[in-house]
Every structure is written in structure tokens, then in C-alpha cells.
N, C-alpha and C positions, 0 to 999 in steps of 0.2 A: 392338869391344873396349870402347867406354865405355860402353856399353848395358851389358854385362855387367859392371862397376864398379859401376853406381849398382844394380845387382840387389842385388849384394850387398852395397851401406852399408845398402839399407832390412833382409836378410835380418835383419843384424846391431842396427839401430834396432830392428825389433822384438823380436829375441832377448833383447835387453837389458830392454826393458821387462817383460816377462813375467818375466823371470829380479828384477826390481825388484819388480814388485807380489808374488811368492810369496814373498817374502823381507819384505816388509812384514805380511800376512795371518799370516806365520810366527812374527813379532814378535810382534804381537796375541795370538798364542796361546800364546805363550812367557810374553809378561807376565804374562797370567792367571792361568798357572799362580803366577804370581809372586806375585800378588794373592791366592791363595788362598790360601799359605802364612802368607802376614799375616794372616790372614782376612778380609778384604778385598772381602766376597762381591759386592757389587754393584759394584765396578769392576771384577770379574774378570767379570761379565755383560754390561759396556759392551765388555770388549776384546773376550769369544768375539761380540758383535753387530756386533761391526767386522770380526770374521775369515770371520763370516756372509755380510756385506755384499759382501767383496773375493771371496768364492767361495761361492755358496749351496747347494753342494752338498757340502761339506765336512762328513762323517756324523759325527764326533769333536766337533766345534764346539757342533754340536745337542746332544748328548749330555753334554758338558759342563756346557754351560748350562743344561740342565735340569735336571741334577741339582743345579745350583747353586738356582735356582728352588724345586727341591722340598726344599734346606735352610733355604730361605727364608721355605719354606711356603704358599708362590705355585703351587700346586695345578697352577690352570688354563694355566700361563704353561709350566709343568714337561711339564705333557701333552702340551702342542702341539708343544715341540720334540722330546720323544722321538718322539709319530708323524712326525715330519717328519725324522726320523733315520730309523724306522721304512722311511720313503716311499722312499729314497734304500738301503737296507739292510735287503731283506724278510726278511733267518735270521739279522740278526744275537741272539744271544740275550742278549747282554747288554742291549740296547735292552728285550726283553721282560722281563728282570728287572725292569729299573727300573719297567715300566709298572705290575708285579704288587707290587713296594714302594710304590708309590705308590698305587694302588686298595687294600692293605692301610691304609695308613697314614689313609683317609678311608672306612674300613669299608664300603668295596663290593666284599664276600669272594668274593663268585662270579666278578668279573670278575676279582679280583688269581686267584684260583686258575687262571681260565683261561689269563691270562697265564706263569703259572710252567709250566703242562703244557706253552705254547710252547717255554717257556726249554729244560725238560727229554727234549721231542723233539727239540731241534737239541743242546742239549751236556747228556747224561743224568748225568753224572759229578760233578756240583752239590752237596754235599752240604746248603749254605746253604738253596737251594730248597725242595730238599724238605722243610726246617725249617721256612722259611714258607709254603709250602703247607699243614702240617700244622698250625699254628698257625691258619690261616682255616676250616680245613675245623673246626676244633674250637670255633670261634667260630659256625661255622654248625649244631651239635651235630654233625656227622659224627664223632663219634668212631672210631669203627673206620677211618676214612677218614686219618686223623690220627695214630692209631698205624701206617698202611701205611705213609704217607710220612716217617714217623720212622725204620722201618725202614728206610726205603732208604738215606735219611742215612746213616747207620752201617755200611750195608754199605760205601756209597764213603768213608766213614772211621772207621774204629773206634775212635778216639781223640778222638770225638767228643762228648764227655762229656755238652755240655747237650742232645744229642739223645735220648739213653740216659736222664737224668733225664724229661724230658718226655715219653717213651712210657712210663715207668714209672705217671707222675702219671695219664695216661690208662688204662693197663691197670687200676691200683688205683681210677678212678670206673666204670670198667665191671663190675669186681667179682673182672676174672681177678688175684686176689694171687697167686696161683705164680709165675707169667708178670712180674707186678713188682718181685717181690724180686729174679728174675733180673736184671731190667735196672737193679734199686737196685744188685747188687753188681757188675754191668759197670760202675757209675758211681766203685762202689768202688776195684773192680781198677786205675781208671785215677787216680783220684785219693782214697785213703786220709783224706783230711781234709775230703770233704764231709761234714759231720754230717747236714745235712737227709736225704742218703742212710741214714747210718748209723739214722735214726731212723726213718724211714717204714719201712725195712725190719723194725726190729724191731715195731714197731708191729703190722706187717702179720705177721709171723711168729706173735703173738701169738695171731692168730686160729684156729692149726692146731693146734686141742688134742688132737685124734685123731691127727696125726702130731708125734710126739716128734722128728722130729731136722732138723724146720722149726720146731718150738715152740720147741727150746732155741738156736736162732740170737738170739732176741732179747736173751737176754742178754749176749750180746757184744757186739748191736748197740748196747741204750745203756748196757756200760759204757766203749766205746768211743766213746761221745757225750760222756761224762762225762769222759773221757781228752782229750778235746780240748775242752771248756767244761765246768768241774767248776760253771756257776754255771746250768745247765740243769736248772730244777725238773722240768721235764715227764719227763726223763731219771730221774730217782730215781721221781718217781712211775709212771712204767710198771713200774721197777722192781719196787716196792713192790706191784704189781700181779702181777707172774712170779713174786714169792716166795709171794704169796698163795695165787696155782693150787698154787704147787706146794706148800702148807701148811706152809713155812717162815714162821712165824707172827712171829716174833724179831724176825728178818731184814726182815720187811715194813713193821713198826712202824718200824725206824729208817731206814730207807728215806721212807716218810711224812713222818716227823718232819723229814726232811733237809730234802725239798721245798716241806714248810709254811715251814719254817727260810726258804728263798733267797725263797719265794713265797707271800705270808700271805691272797693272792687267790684260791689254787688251791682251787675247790669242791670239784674231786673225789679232793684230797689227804685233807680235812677227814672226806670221806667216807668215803674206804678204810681210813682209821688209826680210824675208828669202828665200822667192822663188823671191822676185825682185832682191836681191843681186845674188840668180845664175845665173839667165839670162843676169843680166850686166856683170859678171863673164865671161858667155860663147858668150857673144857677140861680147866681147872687149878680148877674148882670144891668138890672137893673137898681141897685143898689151902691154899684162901683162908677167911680169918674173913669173916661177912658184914658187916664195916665195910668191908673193901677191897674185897669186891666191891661195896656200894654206890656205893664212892668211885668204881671204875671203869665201871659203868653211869653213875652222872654226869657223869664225864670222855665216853663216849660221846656223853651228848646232849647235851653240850654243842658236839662235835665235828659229830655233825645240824644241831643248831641255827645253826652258819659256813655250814656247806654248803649250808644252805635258802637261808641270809638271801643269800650268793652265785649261788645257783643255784634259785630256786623252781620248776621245772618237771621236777628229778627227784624222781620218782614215790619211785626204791626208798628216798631218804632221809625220809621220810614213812613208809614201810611199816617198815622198819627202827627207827623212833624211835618207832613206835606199839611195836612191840613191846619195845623197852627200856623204855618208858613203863610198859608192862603188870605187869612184872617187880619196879619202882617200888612197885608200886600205885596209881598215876596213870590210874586209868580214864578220867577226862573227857577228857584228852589223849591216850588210845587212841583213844579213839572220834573225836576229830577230826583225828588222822594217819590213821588209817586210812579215814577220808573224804574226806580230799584225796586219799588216794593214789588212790583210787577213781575219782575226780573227772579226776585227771590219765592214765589209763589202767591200772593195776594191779586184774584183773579179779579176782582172790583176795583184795582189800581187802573185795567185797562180802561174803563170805560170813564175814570175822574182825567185819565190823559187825556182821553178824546177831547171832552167836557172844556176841561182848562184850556188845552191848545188852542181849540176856537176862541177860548173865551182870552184870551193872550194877543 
């Protein structure tokens, strides 16, 4: 009978102990968290190395602290304890997120992308993941690899906004603009007051001059850019550009005018309000005395003349100012626009050199 007594004081002495030390390790990690809240990073590192110490096998602890580590920016320190979370928890996948955020974060994109493909064979449902998977794969030019996994995103959430913008930006450097206006106006549908959407789309709309009823979306787009920052030059001057195509000549000018007005840097404001004013010029020429139309051939090149001194490397304002020049009777400065323009790539500068030089 007293054999069996003292069995049981020890049962109980050790029961007690263990029920003592998890309750301390517990604390440790309680605090931490405690310590993080304050931000408190490196004594919230001392507690989870104490909660380490009382149990080394504790996968939460490691995991902690390394992410504590890697806000720290303590790389190598951050590594070790996620593999060693890893070690202890081979599918955990949030362990392999972290390793693929962190070999992102020190541009070693093949090894973070292989890490996310782990993430996303154990829990595919990630929408985060495959956001930065697509992001490394587009750092490594994978584009099209990059729009896949944007895709996927958004299939696991469609509300997904910045993923939808970001395979947009993708599809329109790859060239497919169909395919990004689509995913400009999913970014739309979800949130109406991104202008950067509203703008690229029109932008991109711009381009479809053969299809009318993708061409006339851009004017929505930026006057619904303007509707939401009426102090967006670039917005009036695309403008000023739609009215242009579509020989709303008025309309284009005070559009121009607007965007010089908010933006007195804009080269290709300078430009477009100087090839609209000759066309109005030679529209209405029969109508104008030739003192206003000289006036407005001067206001033209004088409008060349911003848009050079802002931008020297377009060609058409050189080509365009030779020939308002011409019009002048400004030969010598025909003939040297239209040898820059030449110079700079405009291969029909050669033969107006030809043409004037004789004609000089």
C-alpha cells in the first residue's frame, strides 16, 4: 500500500512539472505576441527563442520568428527558421509562402516562384500567390507566365481588383489590347474611381480605328478621368487627340488649349494644337484674309517650336514645321526641318529635301 502512495506523489510531481514548463513556453509566446503589438520586434524574438528553447519543436514559434526576422531584414536569420519549421511541418504551405516572400524580396525569382508553386500544390485556393508568382515570373520576362497566374487569382477571387489591373498592364506590353481593356473594365466594374484604369483603357481604345465601337469607348474613358481629376492634362489631351480623328477640329483645339492651360510641359499638347490649327487654317482658307492666316501659321510654329524645345526627338514636329515654314516662305528653315526630320527617321523628309533644294 505505501509503494503504491509514493507512485503516485511522483505521478503527480511530474504531472505538475510539465503542466508548469507549457505554461511558461505559453507565456513566452503570448508575450511576444504582446511585443509585437507595440512593435517591439526584437524582444518579441527573445520571447519566441525562449519558447524555442522550452520546446524545439514548436512549428508556430519558428515561424513566427522568422517572419519577425524577415521584417527585420535579417534574411539569413528568417531562412533558417522557416526551414526549420519547414523540417518539423513538410506541407505546411504557409511555411512555403513565407520562403517564396522572402527569396522574392532578395530577387532570387526562380527559387521564390518555386516556392509559391509549393504553396499552391498543398492550398491552390491562394489568390495572394499567385499574385506573387506573377509578379517574379514578370521580373524574369515571363510574361505570359505572369498573366496565367494573374488569371488564376481572380478566378479564386474576382474582387480582386489589383490582380485584374496587373494582367491588364501585362496583356497591353504584350500587345494583346482587346484582352486589356477587358481586364481595364473588370477593374472598372469593381471599383469605378480607378482613373489609371479608366485612362489606359482609353488610351488603348484609341488604337482601334478600324473598329468604331472599341474606338468610341475612349471617350468616356477620359471624360470619366476628368470627372474624377478635372486637373489631368494628359486626360484633355487624348482628348484633343479623339476629336482630332474624328475631325471635330473646334472641339480638339480647346481640348489642347485646356491641357497646355493645367500642363505648360506637355510637348505633345503643343504639338497637336499646332497641326490642328493648320488644318483649320487650310480648311477655312478660303474664308480667312491672308493676315490671319499668317497670324495662324505663326501661332503654329511657334507651337513646333515648345514642342521641339520639350521634346527634340519627334521627328513629325520637324516635318510639320518644315512645311508651315514653306508656306511662310521660310526656305532656309524648310530645308533644315526637313533634315532633321530625316536625320531622326522620317523617310519622306528625303525626297521634300530633294524637291526644295532645287526648288531654292
Amino acid at each position: 500500500m505505501k509503494t503504491k502512495i509514493i507512485y503516485i506523489n511522483i505521478f503527480i510531481l511530474i504531472f505538475a512539472i510539465t503542466i508548469s514548463a507549457c505554461k511558461k513556453k505559453r507565456d513566452n509566446y503570448n508575450l511576444a505576441y504582446e511585443e509585437i503589438e507595440l512593435r517591439e520586434y526584437e524582444k518579441a524574438i527573445e520571447l519566441y527563442t525562449l519558447a524555442i528553447k522550452e520546446d524545439s519543436k514548436d512549428t508556430n514559434s519558428y515561424i513566427n520568428r522568422g517572419t519577425l526576422y524577415f521584417k527585420l531584414k535579417s534574411y539569413d536569420e528568417a531562412y533558417n527558421d522557416f526551414m526549420q519549421a519547414l523540417a518539423l511541418d513538410t506541407m505546411n504551405s504557409n511555411v512555403f509562402a513565407h520562403l517564396g516572400d522572402l527569396k522574392l524580396e532578395i530577387e532570387e525569382f526562380d527559387l521564390a516562384i518555386g516556392f509559391y508553386k509549393k504553396t499552391t500544390s498543398i492550398y491552390p485556393n491562394n489568390p495572394q500567390i499567385y499574385c506573387n508568382s506573377a509578379f517574379a515570373k514578370n521580373k524574369l520576362n515571363n510574361k505570359e507566365g505572369a498573366i496565367d497566374d494573374y488569371e488564376k487569382a481572380v478566378q479564386y477571387d474576382p474582387s480582386f481588383t489589383k490582380a485584374y489591373f496587373n494582367k491588364a498592364m501585362l496583356q497591353q506590353e504584350v500587345g494583346d489590347f482587346e484582352a486589356a481593356i477587358s481586364s481595364y473594365q473588370k477593374v472598372i466594374a469593381r471599383d469605378n474611381r480607378n482613373i489609371d484604369a479608366h485612362y489606359n483603357s482609353g488610351v488603348l481604345s484609341m488604337t482601334f480605328l478600324k473598329n468604331p465601337s472599341i474606338f468610341n469607348q475612349a471617350k468616356y474613358s477620359f471624360d470619366q478621368v476628368i470627372l474624377l481629376d478635372s486637373t489631368r492634362a494628359d486626360a484633355y489631351k487624348s482628348l484633343g487627340d479623339f476629336y482630332f480623328i474624328e475631325n471635330n477640329l473646334n472641339e480638339a483645339m480647346r481640348k489642347y488649349d485646356k491641357s497646355i492651360e493645367l500642363d505648360s510641359l506637355n510637348f505633345s499638347s503643343y504639338y497637336g494644337r499646332a497641326v490642328t490649327l493648320i488644318m483649320l487654317s487650310e480648311n477655312n482658307k478660303k474664308n480667312l484674309s491672308e493676315i490671319i492666316l499668317n497670324q495662324d501659321y505663326q501661332r503654329a510654329i511657334e507651337d513646333f517650336d515648345k514642342s521641339i524645345i520639350l521634346n527634340d526627338s519627334n521627328y513629325h514636329a520637324y516635318y510639320f514645321r518644315a512645311y508651315v515654314k514653306r508656306i511662310v516662305g521660310d526656305m532656309a528653315g524648310t530645308i533644315e526641318d526637313y533634315t532633321k526630320a530625316a536625320e531622326l527617321g522620317k523617310m519622306s523628309a528625303f525626297d521634300s529635301i530633294a524637291k526644295y533644294t532645287v526648288v531654292q
